[in-house]
DRENMIBA-973561 format. One record per residue (C-alpha): residue number from 1; x, y, z. Coordinates in pm, whole numbers, plus 32768, in hexadecimal, padded with zeros to 4 digits. Example, Ala and Ser with C-alpha at 12.3 -4.5 7.8 and 13.67 -1.06 7.14 Angstrom:
// DRENMIBA-973561
rec n:1&X:84CE&Y:7E3E&Z:830C
rec n:2&X:8557&Y:7F96&Z:82CA
// end
This chain:
// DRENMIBA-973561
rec n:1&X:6684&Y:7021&Z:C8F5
rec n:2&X:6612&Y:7160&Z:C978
rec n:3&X:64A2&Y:71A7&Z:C89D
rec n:4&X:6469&Y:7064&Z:C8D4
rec n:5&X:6451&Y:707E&Z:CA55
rec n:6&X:62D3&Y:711D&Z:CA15
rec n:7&X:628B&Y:6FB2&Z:C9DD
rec n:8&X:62B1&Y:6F63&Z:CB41
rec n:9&X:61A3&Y:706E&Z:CBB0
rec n:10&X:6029&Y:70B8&Z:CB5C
rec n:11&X:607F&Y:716B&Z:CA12
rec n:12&X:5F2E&Y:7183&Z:C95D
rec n:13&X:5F25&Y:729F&Z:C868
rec n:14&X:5DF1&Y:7361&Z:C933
rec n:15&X:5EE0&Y:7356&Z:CA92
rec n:16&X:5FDC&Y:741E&Z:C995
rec n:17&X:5EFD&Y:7515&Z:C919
rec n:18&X:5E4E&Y:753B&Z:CA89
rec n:19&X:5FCB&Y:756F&Z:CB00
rec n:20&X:603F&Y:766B&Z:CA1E
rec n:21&X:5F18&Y:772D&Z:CA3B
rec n:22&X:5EF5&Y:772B&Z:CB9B
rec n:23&X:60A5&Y:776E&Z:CBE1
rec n:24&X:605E&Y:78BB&Z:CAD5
rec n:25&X:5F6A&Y:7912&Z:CBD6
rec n:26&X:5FFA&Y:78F3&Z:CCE6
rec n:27&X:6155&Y:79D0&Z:CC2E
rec n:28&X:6050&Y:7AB9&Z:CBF5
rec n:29&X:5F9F&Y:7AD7&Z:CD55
rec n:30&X:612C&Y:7AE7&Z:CDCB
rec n:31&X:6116&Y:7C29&Z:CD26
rec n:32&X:600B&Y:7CCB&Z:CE1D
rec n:33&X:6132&Y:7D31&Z:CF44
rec n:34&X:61BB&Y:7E22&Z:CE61
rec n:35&X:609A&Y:7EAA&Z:CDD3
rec n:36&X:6001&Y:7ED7&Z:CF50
rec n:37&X:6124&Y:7F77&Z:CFB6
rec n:38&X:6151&Y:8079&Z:CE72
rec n:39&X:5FCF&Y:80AD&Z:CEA3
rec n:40&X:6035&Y:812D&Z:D021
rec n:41&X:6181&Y:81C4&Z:CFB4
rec n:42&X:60CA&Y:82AE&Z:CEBA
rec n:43&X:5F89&Y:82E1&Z:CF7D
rec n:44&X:5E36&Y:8218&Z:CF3A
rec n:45&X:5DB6&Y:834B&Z:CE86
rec n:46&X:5EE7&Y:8361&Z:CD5E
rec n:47&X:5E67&Y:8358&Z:CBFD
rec n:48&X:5EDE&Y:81E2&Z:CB9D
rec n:49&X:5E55&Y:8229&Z:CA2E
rec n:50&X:5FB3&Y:830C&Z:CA31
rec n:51&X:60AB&Y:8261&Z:CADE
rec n:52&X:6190&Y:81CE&Z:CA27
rec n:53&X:6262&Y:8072&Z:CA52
rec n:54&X:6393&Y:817F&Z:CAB6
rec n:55&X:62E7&Y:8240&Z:CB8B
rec n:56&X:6241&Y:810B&Z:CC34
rec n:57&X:63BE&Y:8057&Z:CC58
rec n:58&X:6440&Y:816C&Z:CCEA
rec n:59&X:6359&Y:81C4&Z:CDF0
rec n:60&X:63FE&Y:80C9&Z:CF0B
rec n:61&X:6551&Y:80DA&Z:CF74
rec n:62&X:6627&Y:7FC4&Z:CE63
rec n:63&X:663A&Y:7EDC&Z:CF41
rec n:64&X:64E1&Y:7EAD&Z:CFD0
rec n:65&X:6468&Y:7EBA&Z:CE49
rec n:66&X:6572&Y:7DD3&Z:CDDE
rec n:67&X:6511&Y:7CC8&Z:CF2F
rec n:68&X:63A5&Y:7D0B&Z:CE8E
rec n:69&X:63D5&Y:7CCE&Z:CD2E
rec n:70&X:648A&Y:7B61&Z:CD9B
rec n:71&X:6371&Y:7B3D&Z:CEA1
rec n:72&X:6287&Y:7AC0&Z:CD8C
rec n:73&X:6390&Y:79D1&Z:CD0F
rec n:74&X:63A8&Y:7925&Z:CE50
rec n:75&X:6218&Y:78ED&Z:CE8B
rec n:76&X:621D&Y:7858&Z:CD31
rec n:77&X:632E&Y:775A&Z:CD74
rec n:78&X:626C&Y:771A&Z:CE9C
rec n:79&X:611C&Y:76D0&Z:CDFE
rec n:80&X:61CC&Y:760C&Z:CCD2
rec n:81&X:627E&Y:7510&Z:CDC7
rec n:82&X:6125&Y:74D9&Z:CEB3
rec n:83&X:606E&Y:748A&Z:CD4D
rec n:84&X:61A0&Y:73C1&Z:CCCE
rec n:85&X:617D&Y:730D&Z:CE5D
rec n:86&X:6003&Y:72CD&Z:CE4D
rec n:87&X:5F8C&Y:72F4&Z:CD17
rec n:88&X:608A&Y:723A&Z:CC49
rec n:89&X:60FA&Y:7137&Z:CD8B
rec n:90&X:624D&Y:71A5&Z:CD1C
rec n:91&X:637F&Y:71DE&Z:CDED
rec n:92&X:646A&Y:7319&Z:CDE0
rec n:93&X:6599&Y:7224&Z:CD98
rec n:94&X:64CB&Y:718B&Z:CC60
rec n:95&X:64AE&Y:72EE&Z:CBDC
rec n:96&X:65DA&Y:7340&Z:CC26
rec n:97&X:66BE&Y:7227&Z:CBB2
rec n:98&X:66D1&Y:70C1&Z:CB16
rec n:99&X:67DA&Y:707E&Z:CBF4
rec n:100&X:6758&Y:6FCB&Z:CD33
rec n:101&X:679E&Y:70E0&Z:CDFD
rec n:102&X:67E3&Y:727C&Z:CDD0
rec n:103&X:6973&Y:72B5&Z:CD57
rec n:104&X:69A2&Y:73D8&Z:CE00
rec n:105&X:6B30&Y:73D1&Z:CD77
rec n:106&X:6AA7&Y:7418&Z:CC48
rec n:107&X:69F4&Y:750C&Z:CCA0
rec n:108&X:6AFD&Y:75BB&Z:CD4A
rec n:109&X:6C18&Y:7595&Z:CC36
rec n:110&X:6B2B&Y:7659&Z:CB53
rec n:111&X:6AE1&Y:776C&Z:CC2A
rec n:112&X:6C49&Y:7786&Z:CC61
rec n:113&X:6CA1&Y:7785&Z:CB0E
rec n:114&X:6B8F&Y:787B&Z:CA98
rec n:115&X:6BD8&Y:7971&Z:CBF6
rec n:116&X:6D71&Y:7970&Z:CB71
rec n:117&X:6D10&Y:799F&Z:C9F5
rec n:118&X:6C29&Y:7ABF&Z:CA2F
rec n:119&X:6D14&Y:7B7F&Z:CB27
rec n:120&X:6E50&Y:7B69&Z:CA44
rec n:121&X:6D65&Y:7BC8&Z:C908
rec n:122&X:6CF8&Y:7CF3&Z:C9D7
rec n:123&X:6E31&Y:7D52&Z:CAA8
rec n:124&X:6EEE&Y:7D4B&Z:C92F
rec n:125&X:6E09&Y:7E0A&Z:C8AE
rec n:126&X:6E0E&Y:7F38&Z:C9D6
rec n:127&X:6F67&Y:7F4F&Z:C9FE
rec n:128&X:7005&Y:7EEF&Z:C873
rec n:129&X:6EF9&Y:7F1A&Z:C7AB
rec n:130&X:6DF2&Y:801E&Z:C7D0
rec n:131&X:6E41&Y:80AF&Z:C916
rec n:132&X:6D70&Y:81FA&Z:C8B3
rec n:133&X:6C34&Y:8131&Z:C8DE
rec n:134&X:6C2E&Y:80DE&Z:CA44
rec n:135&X:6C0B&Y:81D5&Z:CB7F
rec n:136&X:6C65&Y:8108&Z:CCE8
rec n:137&X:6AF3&Y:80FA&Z:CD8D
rec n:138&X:6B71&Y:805C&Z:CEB7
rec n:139&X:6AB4&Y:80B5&Z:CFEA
rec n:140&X:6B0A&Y:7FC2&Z:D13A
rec n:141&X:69AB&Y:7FBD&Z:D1B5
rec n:142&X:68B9&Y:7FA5&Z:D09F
rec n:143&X:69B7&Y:7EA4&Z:D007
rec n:144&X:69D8&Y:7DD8&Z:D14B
rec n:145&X:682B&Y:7DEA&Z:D123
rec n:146&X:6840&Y:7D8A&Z:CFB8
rec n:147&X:691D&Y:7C75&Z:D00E
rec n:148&X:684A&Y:7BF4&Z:D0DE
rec n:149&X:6705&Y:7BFE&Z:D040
rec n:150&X:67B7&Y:7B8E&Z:CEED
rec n:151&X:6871&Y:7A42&Z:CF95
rec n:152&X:6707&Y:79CE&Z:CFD8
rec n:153&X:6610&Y:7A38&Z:CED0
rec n:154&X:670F&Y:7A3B&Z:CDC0
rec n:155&X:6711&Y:78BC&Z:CDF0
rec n:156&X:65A1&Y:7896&Z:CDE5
rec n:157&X:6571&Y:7957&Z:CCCD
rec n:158&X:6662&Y:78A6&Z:CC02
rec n:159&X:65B5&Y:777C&Z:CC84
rec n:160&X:6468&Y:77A7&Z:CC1D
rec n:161&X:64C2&Y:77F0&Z:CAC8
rec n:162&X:659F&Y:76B0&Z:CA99
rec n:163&X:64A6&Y:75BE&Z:CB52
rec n:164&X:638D&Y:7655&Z:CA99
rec n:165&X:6433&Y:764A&Z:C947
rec n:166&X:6532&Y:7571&Z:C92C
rec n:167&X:648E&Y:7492&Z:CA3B
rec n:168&X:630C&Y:7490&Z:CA4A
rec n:169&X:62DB&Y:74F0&Z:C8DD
rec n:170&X:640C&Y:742B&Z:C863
rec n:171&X:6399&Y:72FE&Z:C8E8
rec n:172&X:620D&Y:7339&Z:C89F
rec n:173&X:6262&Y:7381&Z:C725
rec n:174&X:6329&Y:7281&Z:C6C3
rec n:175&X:6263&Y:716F&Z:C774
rec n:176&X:613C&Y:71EF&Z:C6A8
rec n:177&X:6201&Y:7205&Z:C546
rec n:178&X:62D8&Y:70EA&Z:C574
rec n:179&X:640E&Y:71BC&Z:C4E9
rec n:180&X:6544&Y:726D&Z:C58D
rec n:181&X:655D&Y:7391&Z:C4C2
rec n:182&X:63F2&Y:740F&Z:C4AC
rec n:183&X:6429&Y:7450&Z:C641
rec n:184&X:6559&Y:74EB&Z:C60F
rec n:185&X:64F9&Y:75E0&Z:C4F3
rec n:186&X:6394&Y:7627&Z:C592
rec n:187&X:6423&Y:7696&Z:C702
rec n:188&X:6530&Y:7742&Z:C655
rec n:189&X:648D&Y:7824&Z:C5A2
rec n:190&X:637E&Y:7860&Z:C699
rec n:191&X:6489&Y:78AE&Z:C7A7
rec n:192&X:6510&Y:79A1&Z:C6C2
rec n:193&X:63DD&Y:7A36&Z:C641
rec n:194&X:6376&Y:7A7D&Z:C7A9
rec n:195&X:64BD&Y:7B5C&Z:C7BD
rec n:196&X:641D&Y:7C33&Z:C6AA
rec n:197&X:63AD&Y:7D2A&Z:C7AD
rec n:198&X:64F2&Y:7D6B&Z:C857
rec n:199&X:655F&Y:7ECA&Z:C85A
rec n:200&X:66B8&Y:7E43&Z:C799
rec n:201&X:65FE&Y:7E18&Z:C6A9
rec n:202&X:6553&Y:7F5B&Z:C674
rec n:203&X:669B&Y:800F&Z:C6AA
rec n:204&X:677B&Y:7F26&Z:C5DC
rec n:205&X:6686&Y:7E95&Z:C4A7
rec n:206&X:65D1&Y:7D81&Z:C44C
rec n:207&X:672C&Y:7CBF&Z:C407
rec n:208&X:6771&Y:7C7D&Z:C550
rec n:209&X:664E&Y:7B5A&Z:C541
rec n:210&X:673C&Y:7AA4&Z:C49F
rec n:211&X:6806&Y:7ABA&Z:C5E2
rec n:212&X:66DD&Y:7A4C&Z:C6BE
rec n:213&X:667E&Y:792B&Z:C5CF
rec n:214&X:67B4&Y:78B9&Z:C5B0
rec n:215&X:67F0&Y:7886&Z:C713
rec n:216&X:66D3&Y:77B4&Z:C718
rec n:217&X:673C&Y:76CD&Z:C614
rec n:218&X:6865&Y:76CD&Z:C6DF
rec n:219&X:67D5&Y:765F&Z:C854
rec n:220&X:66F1&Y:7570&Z:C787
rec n:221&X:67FF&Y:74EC&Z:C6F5
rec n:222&X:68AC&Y:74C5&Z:C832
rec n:223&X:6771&Y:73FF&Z:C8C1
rec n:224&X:6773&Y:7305&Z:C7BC
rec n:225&X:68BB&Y:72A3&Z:C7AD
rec n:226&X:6920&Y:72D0&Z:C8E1
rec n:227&X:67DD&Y:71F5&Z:C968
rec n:228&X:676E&Y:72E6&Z:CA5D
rec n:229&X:6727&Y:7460&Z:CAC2
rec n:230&X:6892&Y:745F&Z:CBB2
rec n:231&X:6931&Y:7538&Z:CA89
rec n:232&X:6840&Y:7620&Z:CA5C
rec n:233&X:67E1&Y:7661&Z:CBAA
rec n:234&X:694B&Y:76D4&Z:CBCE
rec n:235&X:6982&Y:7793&Z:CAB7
rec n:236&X:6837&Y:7867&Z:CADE
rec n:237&X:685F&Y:78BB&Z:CC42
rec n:238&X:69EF&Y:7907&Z:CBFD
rec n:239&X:6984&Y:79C4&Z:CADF
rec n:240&X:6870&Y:7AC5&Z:CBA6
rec n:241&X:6950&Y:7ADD&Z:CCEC
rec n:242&X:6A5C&Y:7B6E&Z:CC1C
rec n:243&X:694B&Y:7C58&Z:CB61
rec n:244&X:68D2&Y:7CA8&Z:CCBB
rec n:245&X:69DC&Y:7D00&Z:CD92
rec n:246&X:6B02&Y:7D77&Z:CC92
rec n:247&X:6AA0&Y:7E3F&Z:CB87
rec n:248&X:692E&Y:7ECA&Z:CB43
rec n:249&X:68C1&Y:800E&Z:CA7B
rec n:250&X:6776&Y:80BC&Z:CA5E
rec n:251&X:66F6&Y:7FF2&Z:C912
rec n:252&X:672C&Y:7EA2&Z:C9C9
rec n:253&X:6611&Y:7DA9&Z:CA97
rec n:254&X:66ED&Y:7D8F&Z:CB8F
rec n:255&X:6710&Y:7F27&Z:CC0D
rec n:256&X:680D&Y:7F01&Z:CD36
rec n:257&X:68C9&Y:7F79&Z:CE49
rec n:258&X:69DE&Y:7EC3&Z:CD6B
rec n:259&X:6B6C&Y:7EFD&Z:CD98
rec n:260&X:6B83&Y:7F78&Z:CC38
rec n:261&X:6A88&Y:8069&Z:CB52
rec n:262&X:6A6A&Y:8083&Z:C9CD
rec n:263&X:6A1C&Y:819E&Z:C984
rec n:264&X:6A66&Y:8165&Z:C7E4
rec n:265&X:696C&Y:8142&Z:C6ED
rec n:266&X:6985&Y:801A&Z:C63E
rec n:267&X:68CF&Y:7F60&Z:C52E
rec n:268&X:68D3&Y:7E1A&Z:C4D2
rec n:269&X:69D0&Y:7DCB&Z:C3D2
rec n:270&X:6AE7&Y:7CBC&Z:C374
rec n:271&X:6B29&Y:7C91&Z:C4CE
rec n:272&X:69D8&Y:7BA3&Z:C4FA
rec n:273&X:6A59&Y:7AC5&Z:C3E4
rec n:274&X:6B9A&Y:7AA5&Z:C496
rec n:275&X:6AF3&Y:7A5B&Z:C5DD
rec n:276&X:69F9&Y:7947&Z:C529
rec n:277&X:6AD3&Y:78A6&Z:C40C
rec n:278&X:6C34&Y:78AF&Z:C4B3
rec n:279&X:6C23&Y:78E1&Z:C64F
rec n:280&X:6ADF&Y:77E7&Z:C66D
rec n:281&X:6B6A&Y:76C8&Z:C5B5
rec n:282&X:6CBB&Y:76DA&Z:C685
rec n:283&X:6C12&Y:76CE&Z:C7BC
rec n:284&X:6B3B&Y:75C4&Z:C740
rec n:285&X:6C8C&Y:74FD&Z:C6B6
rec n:286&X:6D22&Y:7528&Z:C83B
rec n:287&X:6BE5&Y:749F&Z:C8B0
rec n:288&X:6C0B&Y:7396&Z:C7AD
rec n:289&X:6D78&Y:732E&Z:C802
rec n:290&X:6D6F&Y:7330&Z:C96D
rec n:291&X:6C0E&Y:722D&Z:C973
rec n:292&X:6C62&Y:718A&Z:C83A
rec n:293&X:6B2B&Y:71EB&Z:C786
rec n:294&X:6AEB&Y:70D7&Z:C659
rec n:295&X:69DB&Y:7092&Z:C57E
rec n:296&X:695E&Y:71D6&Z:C514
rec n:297&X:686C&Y:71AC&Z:C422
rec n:298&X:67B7&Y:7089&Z:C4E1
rec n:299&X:6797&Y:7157&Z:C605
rec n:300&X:6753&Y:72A2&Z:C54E
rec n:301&X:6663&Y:7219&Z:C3E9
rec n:302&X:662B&Y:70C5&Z:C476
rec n:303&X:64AB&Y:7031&Z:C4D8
rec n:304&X:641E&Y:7044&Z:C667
rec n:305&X:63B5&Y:6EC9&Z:C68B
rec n:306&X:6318&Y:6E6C&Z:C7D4
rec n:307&X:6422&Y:6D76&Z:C878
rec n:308&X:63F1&Y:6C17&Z:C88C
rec n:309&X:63CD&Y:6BEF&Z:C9FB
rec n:310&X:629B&Y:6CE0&Z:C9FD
rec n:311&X:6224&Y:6C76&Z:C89F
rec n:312&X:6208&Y:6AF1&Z:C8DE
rec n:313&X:6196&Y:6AD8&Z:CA3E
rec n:314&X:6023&Y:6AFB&Z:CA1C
rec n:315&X:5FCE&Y:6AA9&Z:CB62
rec n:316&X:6051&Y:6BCA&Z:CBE6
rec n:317&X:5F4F&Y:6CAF&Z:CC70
rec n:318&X:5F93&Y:6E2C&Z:CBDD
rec n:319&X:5F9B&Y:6EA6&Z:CD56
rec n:320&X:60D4&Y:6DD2&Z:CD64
rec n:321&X:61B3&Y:6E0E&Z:CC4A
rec n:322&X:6263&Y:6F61&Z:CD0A
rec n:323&X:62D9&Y:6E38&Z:CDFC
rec n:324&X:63BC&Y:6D93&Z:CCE5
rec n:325&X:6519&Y:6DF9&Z:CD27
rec n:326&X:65A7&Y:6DB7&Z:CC01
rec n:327&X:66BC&Y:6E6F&Z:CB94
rec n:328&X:668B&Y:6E92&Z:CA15
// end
């Protein structure tokens, strides 16, 4: 069982709290690039009282402020897997998986399915739907740049925020609670709180939270049953290459040398209900079918117990119990 894979590693609440405070940090300090280089972009003597987020986004070509912005992604995913190494004595395959080893097929059939969904969804939507929305921003160079940047950082961005909720946090949680669902609801709503600041948001209304904390519920969801963060990790970093390199528009977090531009005006509307009550269960029911998903409310209300390999061997020393290879 995947929360139950904590059990293996030094999991005391304190290491938790020290971890989550020090990876914000560290997402934080990630931040500093960018701000060094808009400081020298605008001149060390600029007014920073009146600059603006816009102004401050825009003052470095897109890509070098989009390779920025996922900069501070990647030192967090760094510093979350050195504290999950040495200060939890856990390994990256117990965070990742309950499986005894990484299923990277799974991980690739979802970012497959996810890459083929979102490019029909957008390709029927230029050329049947609302073709008036879109100009062709295709550029060879910046987008051969953009590709580039986004094929590595995209990844690690994605990363960081499903080993750090759906992993880290997941796992931390519901070892502490002793129930499924508190985890699930708790990262979900966090991970889509955090979205709150998104420009989307601003442009399109407060709605489109539901959108953000729905597809939280849905990668947690994915976690749980599926026993591991293989799902997830595809879907996310399918999900945000597609966002990255095909279609991008002034009012997005991702602001691109993209193939496509919208340059409509949406708000949020019927169309996020769609998306979270019809188009996320589907994709959860294909996920369901192909790896024969049973059992759901055990494995999405049922109780975290500690298994009873770690719980009855007392004479293991706590420095040992990430050695136990166990595949529960």
């Amino acid at each position: 069982m995947y929360i139950e894979q904590a059990f293996k590693s030094k999991n005391n609440a304190w290491r938790y709290i020290i971890g989550t405070i020090v990876t914000i940090v560290a997402l934080f300090m990630g931040q500093l690039p960018l701000a060094i280089a808009v400081i020298f972009k605008l001149g060390v003597t600029a007014d920073f009282g009146t600059v603006d987020e816009a102004t401050m986004m825009s003052a470095l070509d897109s890509n070098l402020t989009f390779f920025f912005l996922l900069l501070s992604f990647a030192i967090g995913l760094g510093a979350l897997l050195f504290l999950v190494k040495n200060l939890h004595r856990q390994s990256f395959t117990e965070l990742t998986t309950s499986r005894k080893k990484i299923d990277w097929g799974r991980f690739w059939f979802s970012f497959g399915l996810i890459v083929i969904l979102n490019v029909t969804l957008i390709l029927v939507d230029f050329f049947f739907i609302n073709p008036q929305d879109y100009t062709i921003n295709f550029n060879l160079v910046p987008f051969l740049i953009l590709a580039a940047i986004a094929i590595v950082m995209v990844p690690l961005q994605t990363s960081f925020e499903e080993y750090f909720f759906r992993g880290y946090l997941m796992q931390g949680i519901g070892i502490k609670t002793g129930y499924r669902w508190i985890p699930l609801v708790i990262t979900s709503v966090v991970f889509g709180g955090l979205h709150y600041w998104n420009p989307e948001v601003s442009q399109m209304g407060d709605l489109v939270m539901v959108s953000y904390i729905g597809t939280g519920f849905m990668l947690g969801i994915m976690t749980l049953m599926d026993e591991g963060l293989e799902l997830p990790l595809g879907f996310h970093a399918a999900n945000n290459l597609v966002a990255a390199l095909l279609v991008t528009a002034e009012w997005t977090a991702f602001n691109t040398e993209s193939i496509l531009r919208d340059v409509s005006s949406p708000v949020a509307g019927w169309d996020i209900w769609v998306s979270v009550l019809v188009i996320y269960p589907l994709i959860l029911l294909i996920y369901a079918k192909k790896y024969h998903w049973k059992n759901w409310s055990n494995r999405l209300f049922g109780k975290v117990e500690k298994p009873a390999i770690i719980a009855s061997n007392s004479v293991v020393d706590i420095e040992d119990l990430s050695e136990i290879n166990g595949d529960y």
